[in-house]
C-alpha positions in Angstrom: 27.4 -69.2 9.9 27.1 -72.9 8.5 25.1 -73.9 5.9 24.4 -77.9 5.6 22.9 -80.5 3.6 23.4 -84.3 5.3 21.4 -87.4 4.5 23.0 -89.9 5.8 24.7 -87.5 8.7 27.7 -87.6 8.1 28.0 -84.2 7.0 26.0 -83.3 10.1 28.7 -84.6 12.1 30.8 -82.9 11.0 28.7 -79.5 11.0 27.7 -79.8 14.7 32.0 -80.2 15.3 32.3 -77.0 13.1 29.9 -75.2 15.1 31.2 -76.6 18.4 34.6 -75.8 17.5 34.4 -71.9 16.1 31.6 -71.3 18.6 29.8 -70.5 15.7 25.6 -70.6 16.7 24.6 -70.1 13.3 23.8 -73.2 11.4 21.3 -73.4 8.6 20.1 -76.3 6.8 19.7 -76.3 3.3 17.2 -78.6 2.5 15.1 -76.1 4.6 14.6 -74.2 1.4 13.9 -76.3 -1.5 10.8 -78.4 0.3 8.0 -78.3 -2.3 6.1 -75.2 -2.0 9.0 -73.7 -0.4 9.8 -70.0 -2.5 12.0 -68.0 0.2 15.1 -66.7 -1.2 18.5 -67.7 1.1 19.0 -64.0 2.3 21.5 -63.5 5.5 23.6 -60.9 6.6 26.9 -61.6 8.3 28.9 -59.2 10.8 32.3 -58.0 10.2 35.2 -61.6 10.6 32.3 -63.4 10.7 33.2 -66.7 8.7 31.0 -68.4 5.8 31.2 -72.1 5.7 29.5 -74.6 3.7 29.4 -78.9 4.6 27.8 -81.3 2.1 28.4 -84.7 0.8 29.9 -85.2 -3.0 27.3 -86.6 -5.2 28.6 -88.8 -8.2 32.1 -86.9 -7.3 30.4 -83.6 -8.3 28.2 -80.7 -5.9 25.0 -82.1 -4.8 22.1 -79.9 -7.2 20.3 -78.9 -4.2 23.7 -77.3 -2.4 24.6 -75.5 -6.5 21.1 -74.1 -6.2 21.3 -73.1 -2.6 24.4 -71.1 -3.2 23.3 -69.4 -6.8 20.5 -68.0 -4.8 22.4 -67.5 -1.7 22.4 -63.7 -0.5 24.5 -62.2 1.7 24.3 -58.9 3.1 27.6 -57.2 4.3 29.6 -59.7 2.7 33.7 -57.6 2.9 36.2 -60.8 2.2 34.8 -62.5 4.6 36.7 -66.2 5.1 34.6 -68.4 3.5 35.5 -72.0 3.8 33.9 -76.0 2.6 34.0 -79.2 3.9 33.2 -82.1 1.5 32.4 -85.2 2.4 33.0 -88.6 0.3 33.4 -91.7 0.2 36.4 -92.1 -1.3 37.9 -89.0 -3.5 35.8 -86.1 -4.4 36.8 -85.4 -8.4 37.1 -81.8 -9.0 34.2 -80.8 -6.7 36.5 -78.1 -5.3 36.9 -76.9 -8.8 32.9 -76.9 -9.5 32.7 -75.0 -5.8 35.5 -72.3 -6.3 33.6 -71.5 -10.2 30.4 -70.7 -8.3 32.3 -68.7 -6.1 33.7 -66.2 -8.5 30.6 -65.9 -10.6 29.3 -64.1 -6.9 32.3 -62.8 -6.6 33.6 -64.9 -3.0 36.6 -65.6 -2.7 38.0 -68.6 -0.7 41.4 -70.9 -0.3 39.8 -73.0 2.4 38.0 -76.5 0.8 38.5 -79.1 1.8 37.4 -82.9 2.0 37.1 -86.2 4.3 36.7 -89.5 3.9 33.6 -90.8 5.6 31.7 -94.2 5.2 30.4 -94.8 1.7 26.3 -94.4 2.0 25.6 -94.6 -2.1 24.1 -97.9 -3.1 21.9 -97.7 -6.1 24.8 -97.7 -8.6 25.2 -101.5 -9.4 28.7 -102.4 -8.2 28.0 -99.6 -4.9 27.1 -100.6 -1.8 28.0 -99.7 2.4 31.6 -100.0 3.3 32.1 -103.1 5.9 32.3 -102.3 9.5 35.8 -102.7 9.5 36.4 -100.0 7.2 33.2 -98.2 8.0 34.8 -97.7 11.8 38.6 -97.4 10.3 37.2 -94.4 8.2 35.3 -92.9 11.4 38.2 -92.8 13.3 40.3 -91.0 10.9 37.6 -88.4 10.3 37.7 -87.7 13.9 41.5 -87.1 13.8 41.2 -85.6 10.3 38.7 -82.9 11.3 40.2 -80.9 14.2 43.3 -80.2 12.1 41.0 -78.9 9.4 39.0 -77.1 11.6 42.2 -75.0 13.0 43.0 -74.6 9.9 40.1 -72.6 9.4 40.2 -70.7 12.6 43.5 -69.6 11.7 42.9 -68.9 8.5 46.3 -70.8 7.3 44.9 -72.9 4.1 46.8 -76.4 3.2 46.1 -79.1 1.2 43.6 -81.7 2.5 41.1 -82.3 -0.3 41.4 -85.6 -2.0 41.2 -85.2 -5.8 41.3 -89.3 -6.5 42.2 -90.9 -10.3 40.1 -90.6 -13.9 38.5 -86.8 -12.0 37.8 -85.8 -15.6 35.8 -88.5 -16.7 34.1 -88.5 -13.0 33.4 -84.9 -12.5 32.9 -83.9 -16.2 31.1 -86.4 -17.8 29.7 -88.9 -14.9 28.5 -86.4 -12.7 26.2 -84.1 -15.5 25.2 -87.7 -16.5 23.5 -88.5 -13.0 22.2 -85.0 -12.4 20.2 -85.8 -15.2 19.0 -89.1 -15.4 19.3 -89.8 -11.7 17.8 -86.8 -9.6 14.2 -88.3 -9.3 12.1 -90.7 -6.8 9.9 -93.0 -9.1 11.7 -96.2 -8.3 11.9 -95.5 -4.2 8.6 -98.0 -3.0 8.4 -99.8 0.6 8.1 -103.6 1.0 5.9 -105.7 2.7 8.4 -104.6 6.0 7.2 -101.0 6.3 5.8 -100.8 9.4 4.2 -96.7 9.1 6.7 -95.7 11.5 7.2 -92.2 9.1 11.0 -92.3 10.1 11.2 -92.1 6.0 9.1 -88.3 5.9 10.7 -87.1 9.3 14.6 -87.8 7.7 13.9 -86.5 4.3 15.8 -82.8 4.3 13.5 -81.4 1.6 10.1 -83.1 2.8 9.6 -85.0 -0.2 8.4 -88.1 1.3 4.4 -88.5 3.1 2.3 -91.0 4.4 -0.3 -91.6 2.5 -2.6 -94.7 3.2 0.2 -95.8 6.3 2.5 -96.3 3.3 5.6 -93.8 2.4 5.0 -91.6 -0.9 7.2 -90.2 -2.8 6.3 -86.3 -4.5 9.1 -86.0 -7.4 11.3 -83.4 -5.2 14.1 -86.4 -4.4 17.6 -85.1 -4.2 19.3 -88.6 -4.0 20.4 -88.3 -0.9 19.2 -91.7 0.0 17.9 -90.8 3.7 14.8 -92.2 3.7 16.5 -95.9 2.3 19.3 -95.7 5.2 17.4 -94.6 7.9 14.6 -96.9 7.3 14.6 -99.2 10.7 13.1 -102.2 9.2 15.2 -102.1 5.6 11.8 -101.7 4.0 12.6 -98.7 1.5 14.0 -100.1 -1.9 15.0 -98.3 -5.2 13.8 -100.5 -8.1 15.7 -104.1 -7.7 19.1 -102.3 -7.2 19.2 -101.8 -3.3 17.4 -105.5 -1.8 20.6 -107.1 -1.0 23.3 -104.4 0.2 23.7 -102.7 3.3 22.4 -99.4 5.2 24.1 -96.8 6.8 23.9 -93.6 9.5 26.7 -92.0 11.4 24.7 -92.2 14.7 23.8 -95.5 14.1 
């Protein structure tokens, strides 16, 4: 089984090549379970070999909240060593997410030598000097994911572990002190607003992986649930959603598109 979180898809990309490649049917969406109102507990019960994998993007070179929630309440019935195994997405290098990961692991007592990460376009924009890669490098980056991926993937299937995580420069000060700094004073959705562009289309609500985002009055509102995944900004068709006076002038960006 696969469990996901995406914004901006590229983590979906790479979870529907995951599941394409190890046959594997089951693939679970994380946001699924922390839409407002939403109390289920994460309970699933996997068969014997059966492997546990996890996909999400880095956030402020750290675990995403929503995905560190997800997996303290994850249950798993039936669990006997199974190979469990991440895939991290980033922009550029992905600080000591791997260490964060492999600490949440122990305290539920999994075990795993399988994380790994890959570069993929850069989707973050609010912090001031952040914004989309070019399409230069947004392509360059595509294509080495595509060749990047397979190799990790057989890796996995194989279950021989190597190095392909990307650790980057200053991971301390990125991971231990940035990272607890934006998951507190970032994680929250009262500066998202549409412009005069918004045209209702509701592409904003549909996208949003914890259904945070409504229509109300043909205009999109935000309900204080925002993970800072930024999908309803980059899938916006007409550029419309903004974030304060941060995002007006820089770019937008989806795999698919």
């Amino acid at each position: 089984m696969i469990f996901y979180f995406s914004g901006t898809d590229n983590s979906l990309w790479v979870t529907r090549n995951l599941a394409e490649y190890l046959e594997d049917e089951k693939v679970i969406a994380i946001g699924d379970y922390f839409s407002l109102g939403n109390e289920l507990i994460p309970k699933f019960s996997v068969e014997e070999n059966e492997r546990i994998g996890f996909v999400f993007p880095t956030h402020s070179w750290g675990i995403p909240p929503i995905v560190k929630q997800f997996i303290k309440k994850l249950e798993i019935d039936n669990y006997k060593k199974n190979l469990i195994y991440a895939i991290v997405t980033c922009g550029d290098q992905c600080g000591y997410t791997d260490k964060m990961l492999q600490k949440l692991f122990r305290e539920k007592a999994w075990k795993t030598e399988h994380i790994y990460s890959l570069q993929m376009p850069n989707n973050y924009i609010i912090f001031p000097s952040f914004d989309v890669d070019n399409k230069e490098l947004e392509e360059q980056k595509k294509v080495r994911a595509e060749k990047t991926l397979p190799v990790i993937m057989q890796l996995i299937l194989d279950d021989y572990p190597l190095d392909y995580y990307t650790k980057g420069n200053a991971a301390f000060l990125k991971s231990r002190i940035i990272h607890p700094l934006f998951c507190k004073y970032a994680m929250n959705d009262k500066d998202f607003y549409a412009d005069d562009k918004c045209i209702s289309c509701g592409i904003c609500s549909n996208v949003c992986p914890v259904k945070n985002v409504i229509l109300h009055e043909a205009k999109p509102k935000w309900l204080g649930n925002c993970t800072q995944c930024l999908a309803c900004i980059h899938h916006c068709p007409e550029t419309a959603i903004q974030y304060g006076n941060k995002t007006q002038n820089k770019g937008r960006y989806t795999f698919y598109n």
